[in-house]
C-alpha positions as CSV (number, residue, x, y, z in Angstrom):
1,X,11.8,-37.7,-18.7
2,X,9.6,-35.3,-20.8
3,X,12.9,-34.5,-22.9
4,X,12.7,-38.2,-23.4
5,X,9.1,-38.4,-24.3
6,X,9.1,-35.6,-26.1
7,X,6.0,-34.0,-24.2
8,X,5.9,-30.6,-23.1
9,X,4.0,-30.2,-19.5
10,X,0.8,-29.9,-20.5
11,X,1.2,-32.9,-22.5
12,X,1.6,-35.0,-19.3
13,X,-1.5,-33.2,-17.6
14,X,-3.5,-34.0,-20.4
15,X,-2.8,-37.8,-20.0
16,X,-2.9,-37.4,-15.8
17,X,-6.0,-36.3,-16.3
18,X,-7.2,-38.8,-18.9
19,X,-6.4,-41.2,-15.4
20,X,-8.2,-39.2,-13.2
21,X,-11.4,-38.8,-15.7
22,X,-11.5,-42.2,-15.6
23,X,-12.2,-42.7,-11.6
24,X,-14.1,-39.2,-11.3
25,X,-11.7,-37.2,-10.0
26,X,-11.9,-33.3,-11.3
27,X,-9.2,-32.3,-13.5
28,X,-6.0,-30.7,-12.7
29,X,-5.5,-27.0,-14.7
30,X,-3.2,-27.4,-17.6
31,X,-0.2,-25.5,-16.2
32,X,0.1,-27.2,-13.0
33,X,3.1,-29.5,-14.6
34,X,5.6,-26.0,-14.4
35,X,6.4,-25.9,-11.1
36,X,7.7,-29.7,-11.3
37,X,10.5,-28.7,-13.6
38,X,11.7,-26.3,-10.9
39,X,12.1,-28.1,-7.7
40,X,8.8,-28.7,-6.8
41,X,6.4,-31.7,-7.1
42,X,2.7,-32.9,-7.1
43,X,0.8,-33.0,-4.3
44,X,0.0,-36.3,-2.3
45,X,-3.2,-37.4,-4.0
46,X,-1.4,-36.7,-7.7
47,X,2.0,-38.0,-7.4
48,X,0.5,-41.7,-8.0
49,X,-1.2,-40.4,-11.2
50,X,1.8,-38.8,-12.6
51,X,3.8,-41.8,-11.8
52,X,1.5,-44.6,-13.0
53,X,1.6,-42.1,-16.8
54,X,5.5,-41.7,-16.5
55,X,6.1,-45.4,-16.3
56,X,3.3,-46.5,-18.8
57,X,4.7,-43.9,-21.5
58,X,8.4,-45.0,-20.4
59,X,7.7,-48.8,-20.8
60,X,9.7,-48.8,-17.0
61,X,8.6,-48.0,-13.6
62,X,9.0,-44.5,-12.8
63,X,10.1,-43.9,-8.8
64,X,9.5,-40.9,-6.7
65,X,12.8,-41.3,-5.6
66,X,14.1,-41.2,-9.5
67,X,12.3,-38.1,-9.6
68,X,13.5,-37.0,-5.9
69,X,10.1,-36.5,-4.8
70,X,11.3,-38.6,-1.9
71,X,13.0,-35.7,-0.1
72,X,12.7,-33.6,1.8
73,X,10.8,-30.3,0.7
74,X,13.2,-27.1,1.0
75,X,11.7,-23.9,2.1
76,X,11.4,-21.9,-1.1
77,X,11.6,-18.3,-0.6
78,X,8.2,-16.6,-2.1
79,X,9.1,-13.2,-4.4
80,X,7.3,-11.2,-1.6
81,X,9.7,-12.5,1.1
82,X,12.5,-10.7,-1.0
83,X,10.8,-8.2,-3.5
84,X,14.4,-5.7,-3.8
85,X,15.2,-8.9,-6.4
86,X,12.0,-10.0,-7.8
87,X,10.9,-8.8,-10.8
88,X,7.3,-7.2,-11.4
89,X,5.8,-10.3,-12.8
90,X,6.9,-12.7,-9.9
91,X,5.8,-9.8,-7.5
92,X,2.3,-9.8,-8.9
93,X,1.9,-13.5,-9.6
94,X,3.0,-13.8,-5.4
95,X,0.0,-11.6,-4.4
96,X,-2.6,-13.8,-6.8
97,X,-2.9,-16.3,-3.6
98,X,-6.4,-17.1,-1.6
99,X,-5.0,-15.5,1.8
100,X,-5.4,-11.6,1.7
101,X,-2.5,-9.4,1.9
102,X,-3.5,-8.4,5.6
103,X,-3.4,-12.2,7.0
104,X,-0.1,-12.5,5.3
105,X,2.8,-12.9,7.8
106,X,6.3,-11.1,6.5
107,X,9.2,-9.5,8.0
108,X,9.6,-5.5,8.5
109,X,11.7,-4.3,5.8
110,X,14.6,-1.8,6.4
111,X,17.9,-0.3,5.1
112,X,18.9,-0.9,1.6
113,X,16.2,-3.5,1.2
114,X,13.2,-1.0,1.6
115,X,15.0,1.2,-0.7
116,X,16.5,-1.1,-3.3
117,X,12.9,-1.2,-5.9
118,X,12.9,3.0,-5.8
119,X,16.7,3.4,-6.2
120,X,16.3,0.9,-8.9
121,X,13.8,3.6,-10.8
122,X,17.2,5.8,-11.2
123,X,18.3,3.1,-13.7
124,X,17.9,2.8,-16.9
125,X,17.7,-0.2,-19.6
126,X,15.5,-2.3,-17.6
127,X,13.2,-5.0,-19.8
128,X,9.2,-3.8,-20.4
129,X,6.6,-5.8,-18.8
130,X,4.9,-7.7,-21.9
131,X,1.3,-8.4,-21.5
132,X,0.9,-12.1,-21.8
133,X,0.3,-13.7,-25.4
134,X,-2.4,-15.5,-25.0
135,X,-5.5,-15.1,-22.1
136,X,-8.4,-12.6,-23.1
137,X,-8.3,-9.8,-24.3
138,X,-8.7,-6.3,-22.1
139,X,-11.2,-3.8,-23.6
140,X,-11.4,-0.1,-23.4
141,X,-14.1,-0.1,-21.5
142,X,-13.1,-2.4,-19.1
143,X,-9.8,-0.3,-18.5
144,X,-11.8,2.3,-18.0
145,X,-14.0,0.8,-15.3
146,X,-10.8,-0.6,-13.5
147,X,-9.7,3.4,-13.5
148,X,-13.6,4.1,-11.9
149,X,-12.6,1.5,-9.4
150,X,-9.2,2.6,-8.4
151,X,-10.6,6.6,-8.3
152,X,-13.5,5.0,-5.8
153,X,-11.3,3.1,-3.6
154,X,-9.3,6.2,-2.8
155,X,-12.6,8.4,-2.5
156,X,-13.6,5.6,0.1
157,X,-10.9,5.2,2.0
158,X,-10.8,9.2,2.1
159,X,-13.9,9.4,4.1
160,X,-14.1,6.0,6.0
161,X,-10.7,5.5,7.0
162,X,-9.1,1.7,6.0
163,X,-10.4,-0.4,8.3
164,X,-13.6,-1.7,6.9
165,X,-12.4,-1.5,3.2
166,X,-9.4,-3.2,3.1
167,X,-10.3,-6.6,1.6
168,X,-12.6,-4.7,-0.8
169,X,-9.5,-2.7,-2.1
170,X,-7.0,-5.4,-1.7
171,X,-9.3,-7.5,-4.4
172,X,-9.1,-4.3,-6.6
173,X,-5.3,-4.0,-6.5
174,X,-5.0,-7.9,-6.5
175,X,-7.6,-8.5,-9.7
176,X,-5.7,-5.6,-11.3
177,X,-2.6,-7.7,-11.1
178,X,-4.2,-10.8,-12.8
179,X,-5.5,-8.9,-15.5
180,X,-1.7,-7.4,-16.2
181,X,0.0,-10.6,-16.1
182,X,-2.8,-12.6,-17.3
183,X,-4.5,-11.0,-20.1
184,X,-3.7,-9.5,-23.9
185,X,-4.0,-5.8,-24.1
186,X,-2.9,-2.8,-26.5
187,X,0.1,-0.4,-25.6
188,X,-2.7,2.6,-24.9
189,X,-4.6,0.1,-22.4
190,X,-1.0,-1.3,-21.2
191,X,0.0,2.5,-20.2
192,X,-3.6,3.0,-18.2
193,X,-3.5,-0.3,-16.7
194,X,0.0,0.4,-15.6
195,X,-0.8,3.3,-13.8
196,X,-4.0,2.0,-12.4
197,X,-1.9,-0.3,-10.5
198,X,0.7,2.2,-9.6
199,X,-2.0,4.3,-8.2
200,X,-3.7,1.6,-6.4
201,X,-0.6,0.3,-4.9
202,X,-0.4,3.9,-3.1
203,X,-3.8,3.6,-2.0
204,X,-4.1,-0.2,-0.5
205,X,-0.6,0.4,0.7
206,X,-1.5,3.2,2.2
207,X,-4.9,1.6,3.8
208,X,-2.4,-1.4,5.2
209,X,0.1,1.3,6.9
210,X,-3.2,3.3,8.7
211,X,-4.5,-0.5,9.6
212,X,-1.2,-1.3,10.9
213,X,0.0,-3.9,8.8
214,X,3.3,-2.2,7.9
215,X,5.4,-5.2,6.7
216,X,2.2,-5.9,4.0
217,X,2.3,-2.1,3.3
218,X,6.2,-2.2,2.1
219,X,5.1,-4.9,-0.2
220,X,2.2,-3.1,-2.0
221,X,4.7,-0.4,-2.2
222,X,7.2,-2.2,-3.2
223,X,5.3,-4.4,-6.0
224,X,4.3,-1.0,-7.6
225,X,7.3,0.8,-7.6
226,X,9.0,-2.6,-9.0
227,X,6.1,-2.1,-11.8
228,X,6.7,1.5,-12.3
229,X,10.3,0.8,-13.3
230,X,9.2,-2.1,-16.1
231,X,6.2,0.1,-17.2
232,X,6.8,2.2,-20.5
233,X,7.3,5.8,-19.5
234,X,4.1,8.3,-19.4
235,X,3.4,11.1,-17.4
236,X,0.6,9.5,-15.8
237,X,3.0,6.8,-14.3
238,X,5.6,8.9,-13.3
239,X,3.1,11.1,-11.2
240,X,1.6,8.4,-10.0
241,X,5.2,6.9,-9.5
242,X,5.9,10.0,-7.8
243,X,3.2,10.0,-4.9
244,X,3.7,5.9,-4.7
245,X,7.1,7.0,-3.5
246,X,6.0,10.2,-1.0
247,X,3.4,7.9,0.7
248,X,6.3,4.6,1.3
249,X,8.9,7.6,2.5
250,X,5.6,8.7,5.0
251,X,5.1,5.0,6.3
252,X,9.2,5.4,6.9
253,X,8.8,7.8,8.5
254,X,6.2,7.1,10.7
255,X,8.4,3.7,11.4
256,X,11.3,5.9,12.5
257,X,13.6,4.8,9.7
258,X,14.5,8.1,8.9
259,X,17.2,7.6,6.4
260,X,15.0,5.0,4.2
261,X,12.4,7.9,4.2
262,X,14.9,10.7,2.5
263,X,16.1,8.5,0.2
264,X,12.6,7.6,-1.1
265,X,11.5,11.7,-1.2
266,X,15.3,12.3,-3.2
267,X,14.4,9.6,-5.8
268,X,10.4,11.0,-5.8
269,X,12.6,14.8,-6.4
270,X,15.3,13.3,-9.0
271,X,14.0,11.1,-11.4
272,X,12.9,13.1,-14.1
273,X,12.3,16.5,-11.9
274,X,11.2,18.1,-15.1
275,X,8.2,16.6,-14.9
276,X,7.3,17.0,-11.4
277,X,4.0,19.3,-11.6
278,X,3.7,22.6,-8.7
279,X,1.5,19.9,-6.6
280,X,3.6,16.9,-7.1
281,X,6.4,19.6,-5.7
282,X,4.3,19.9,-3.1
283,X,3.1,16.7,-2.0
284,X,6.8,15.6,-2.1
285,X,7.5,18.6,0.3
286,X,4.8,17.9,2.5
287,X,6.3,14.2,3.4
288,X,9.6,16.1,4.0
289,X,7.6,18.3,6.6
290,X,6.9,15.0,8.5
291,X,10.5,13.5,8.2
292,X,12.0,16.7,10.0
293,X,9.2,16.7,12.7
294,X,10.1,12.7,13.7
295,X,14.3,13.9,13.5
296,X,13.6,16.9,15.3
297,X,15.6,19.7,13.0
298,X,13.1,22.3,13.4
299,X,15.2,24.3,10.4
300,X,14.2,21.9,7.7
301,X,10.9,21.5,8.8
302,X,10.4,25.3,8.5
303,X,12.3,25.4,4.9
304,X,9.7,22.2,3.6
305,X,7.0,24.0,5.0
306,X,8.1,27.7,3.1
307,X,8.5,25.1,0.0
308,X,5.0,23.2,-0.2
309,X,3.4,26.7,0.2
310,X,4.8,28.2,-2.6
311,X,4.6,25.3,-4.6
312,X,1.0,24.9,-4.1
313,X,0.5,28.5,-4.6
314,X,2.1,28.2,-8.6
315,X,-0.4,24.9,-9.2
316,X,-3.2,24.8,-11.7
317,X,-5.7,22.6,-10.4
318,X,-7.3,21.6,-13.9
319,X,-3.5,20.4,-14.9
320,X,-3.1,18.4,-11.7
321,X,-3.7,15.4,-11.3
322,X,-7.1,14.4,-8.8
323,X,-5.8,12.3,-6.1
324,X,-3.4,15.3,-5.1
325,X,-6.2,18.0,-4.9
326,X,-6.6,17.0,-0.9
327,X,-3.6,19.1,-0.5
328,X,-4.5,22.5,0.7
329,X,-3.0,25.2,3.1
330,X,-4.7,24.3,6.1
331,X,-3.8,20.9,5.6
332,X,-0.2,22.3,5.0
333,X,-1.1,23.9,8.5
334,X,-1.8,20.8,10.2
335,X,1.4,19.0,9.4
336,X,3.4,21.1,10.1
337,X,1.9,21.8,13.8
338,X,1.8,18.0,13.7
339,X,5.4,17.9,13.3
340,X,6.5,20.5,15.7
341,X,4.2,18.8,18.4
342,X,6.8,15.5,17.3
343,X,9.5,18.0,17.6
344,X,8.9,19.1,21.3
345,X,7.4,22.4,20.3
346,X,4.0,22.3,21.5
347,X,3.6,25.6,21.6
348,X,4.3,26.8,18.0
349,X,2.7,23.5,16.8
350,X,-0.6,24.5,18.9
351,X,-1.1,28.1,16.6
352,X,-0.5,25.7,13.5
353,X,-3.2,22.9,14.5
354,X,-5.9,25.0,15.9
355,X,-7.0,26.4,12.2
356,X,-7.6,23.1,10.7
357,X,-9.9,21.4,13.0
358,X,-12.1,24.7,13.4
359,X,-12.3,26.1,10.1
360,X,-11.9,23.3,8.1
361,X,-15.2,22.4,5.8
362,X,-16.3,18.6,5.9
363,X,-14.8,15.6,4.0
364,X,-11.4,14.1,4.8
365,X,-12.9,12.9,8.8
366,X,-9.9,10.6,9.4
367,X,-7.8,13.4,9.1
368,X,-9.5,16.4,10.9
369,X,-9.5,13.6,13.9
370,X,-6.2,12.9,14.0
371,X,-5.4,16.8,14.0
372,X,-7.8,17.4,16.2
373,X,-6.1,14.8,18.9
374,X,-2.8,16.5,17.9
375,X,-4.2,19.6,19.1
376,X,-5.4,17.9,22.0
377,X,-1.9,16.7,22.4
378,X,-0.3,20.0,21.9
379,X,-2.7,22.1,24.5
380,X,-1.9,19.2,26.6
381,X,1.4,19.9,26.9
382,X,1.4,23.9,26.5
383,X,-1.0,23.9,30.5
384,X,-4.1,24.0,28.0
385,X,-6.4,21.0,29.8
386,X,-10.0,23.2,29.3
387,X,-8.3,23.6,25.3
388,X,-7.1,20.0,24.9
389,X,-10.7,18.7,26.4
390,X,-12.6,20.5,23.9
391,X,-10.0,19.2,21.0
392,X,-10.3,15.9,22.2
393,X,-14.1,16.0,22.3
394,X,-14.2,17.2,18.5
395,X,-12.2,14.3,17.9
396,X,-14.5,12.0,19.5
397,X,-17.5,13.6,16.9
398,X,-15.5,12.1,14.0
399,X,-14.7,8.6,15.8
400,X,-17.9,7.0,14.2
401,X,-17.1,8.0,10.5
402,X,-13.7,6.9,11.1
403,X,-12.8,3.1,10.6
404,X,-8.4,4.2,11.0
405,X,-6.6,1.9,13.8
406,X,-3.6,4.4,13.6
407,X,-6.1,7.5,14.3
408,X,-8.0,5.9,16.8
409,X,-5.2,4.0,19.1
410,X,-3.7,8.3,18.7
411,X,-6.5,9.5,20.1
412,X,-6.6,6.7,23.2
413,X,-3.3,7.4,24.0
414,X,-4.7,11.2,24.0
415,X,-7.6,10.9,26.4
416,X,-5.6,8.2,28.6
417,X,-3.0,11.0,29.4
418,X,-5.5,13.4,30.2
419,X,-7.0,10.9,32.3
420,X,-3.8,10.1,34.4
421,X,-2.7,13.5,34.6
422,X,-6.2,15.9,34.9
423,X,-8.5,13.4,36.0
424,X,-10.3,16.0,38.2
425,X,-10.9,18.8,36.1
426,X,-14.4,19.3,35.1
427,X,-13.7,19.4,31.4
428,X,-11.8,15.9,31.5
429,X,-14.5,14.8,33.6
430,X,-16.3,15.5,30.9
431,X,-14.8,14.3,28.1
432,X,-14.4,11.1,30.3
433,X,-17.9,10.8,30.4
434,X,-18.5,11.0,26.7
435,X,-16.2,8.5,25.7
436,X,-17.8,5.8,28.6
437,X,-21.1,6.5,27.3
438,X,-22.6,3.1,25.4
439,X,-22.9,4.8,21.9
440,X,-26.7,5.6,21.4
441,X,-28.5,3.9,18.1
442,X,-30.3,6.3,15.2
443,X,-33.5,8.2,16.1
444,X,-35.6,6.8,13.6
């Protein structure tokens, strides 16, 4: 019928909203006329407006069953439902909705389809993502504050864990994604916005996975990865690219979908390994550390560790970039002792453990209390219950600075064990005690 009329969709909105002016209604955004052309329709209220137009204009009554708004909706499937297809636009446009990523409800992805959007980066010839032509107009300086933000979000969810900051950061990374498919920008701001989101996807995707929310984590992941591919190539990207996919082979890992994980580090390794900095080596290495702990092949886990060390030892910090400067050998130490513990070797993974949640200087809490209950874990398990006590309790200091479900449900499962099993011993008793005690409030 618009063929016929020779109106383009914004054409009819204009005149819907002419009709709805006219009884006081608020108007109806320009655009909202697109979806009608593919299989969708208006809602209840503006179906009679859109009619009562169609047949004035035509000079014939206009039907919702001519239109076949008289059906039955189908159940359209949303880009995030099936993001190994979409493309990067549809992904980001699917995340612009009023419901945060963390009250969304999807499906666990696995096999080829958690894999498909970083195999995908191997390829070559695939379209740019074109800013849009018309929207305003992205500044240098406001680029460079969105980099600020993106930097912060990480420093923040370094120190509090993700709990509390997860609809702060999931506005960043979701206002990041209007602005790439919504606004006009230059190839230099392009290339930094690009990698703002690439790096923010590895962040909020990594704040969903400690929060729980896996299925919502594959999708951040997967949205910036799909990104990465239509981005133009520049070594911030592919770094960025590179620790997107390290962190999404972790959460695999993690999940127990072992193969999905190596498949994720071997395209981090592969595509374009000439570029792949002594830390960026290393970080890769370190998620491969993890993977052999969960499979158990203690001779891999030894050859990652012998890798990441001499990586990191070859790495110029001032060349690297910042969000991999966390990685150090004591917290080489810890994973590793984390992943023999996962590997039934308490004992070797106690000597590994021990270092980094004594000698360790502050910062990075949500990690020294994870360790901390590892090693709680691991003298556990060695005949250790005085040791794993005192681990425990040094875990329990860092519980208030640390807002991480994942951490925190580790270190219950910790002290519940101890409980079952050395409920009597004085230490327990007294870790017991500490951990029932109604959490005092600040001296003035």
């Amino acid at each position: 019928m618009l063929t016929a009329l020779g109106w383009s969709p914004e054409q009819l909105l204009a005149r819907v909203n002419q009709r709805r002016a006219q009884r006081g209604s608020l108007p109806l955004h320009a655009k909202t006329g697109y979806p009608w052309l593919r299989n969708g329709r208006p809602a209840a209220e503006v179906r009679p407006d859109v009619l009562a137009v169609l047949s004035y204009y035509s000079e014939r009554p206009v039907t919702a069953a001519a239109l076949g708004w008289d059906r039955p909706r189908s159940r359209r499937q949303r880009p995030l439902d099936r993001p190994y297809e979409a493309t990067a636009t549809e992904l980001l446009r699917d995340t612009q909705g009023e419901v945060p990523m963390q009250r969304r409800s999807f499906i666990l992805l696995s096999g080829a389809a958690a894999t498909a959007p970083a195999l995908d980066l191997l390829m070559s010839g695939s379209p740019l993502l074109r800013a849009a032509h018309e929207g305003d107009r992205v500044s240098k300086q406001l680029t460079t504050t969105v980099e600020q933000a993106v930097r912060q979000a990480r420093e923040l969810d370094d120190s509090e864990g993700s709990a509390s900051t997860l609809l702060w950061a999931g506005g960043i990374w979701q206002n990041l994604g209007k602005l790439i498919t919504e606004c006009r920008y230059g190839t230099a701001e392009g290339l930094r916005l690009h990698t703002a989101h690439i790096e923010m996807s590895e962040t909020y995707g990594w704040m969903l996975f400690d929060a729980g929310h896996h299925p919502q984590a594959q999708r951040v992941y997967q949205t910036g990865l799909r990104l990465a591919r239509e981005a133009a190539d520049s070594p911030g990207a592919h770094q960025a690219t590179v620790n997107l996919l390290a962190s999404a082979a972790y959460q695999e890992s993690w999940l127990g979908q072992y193969h999905e994980a190596s498949a994720l580090l071997d395209v981090a390794e592969n595509r374009r390994p000439q570029s792949l900095t002594p830390r960026l080596r290393a970080v890769v290495e370190m998620r491969r550390i993890a993977l052999a702990g969960q499979t158990g092949d203690t001779e891999a886990l030894r050859r990652a560790d012998g890798q990441t060390r001499t990586h990191l030892a070859l790495a110029r910090d001032s060349e690297e970039p910042y969000w991999s400067l966390w990685l150090s050998p004591s917290a080489v130490d810890a994973q590793t002792g984390r992943a023999l513990l996962a590997a039934h070797h308490p004992d070797l993974a106690e000597a590994y453990l021990g270092g980094r949640t004594v000698d360790d200087a502050e910062g990075y809490p949500r990690d020294r209390m994870l360790f901390a209950s590892e090693l709680a874990a691991a003298r556990a398990q060695t005949g250790d219950v005085t040791g794993a006590a005192h681990a425990a309790r040094k875990a329990l200091t860092l519980a208030a600075q640390v807002g991480s479900h994942r951490v925190h449900r580790h270190l219950d499962a910790v002290t519940a064990t101890l409980r079952q099993e050395h409920e009597s011993h004085p230490a327990v008793r007294e870790l017991l005690t500490d951990t029932t005690r109604p959490e005092q409030p600040p001296q003035p």
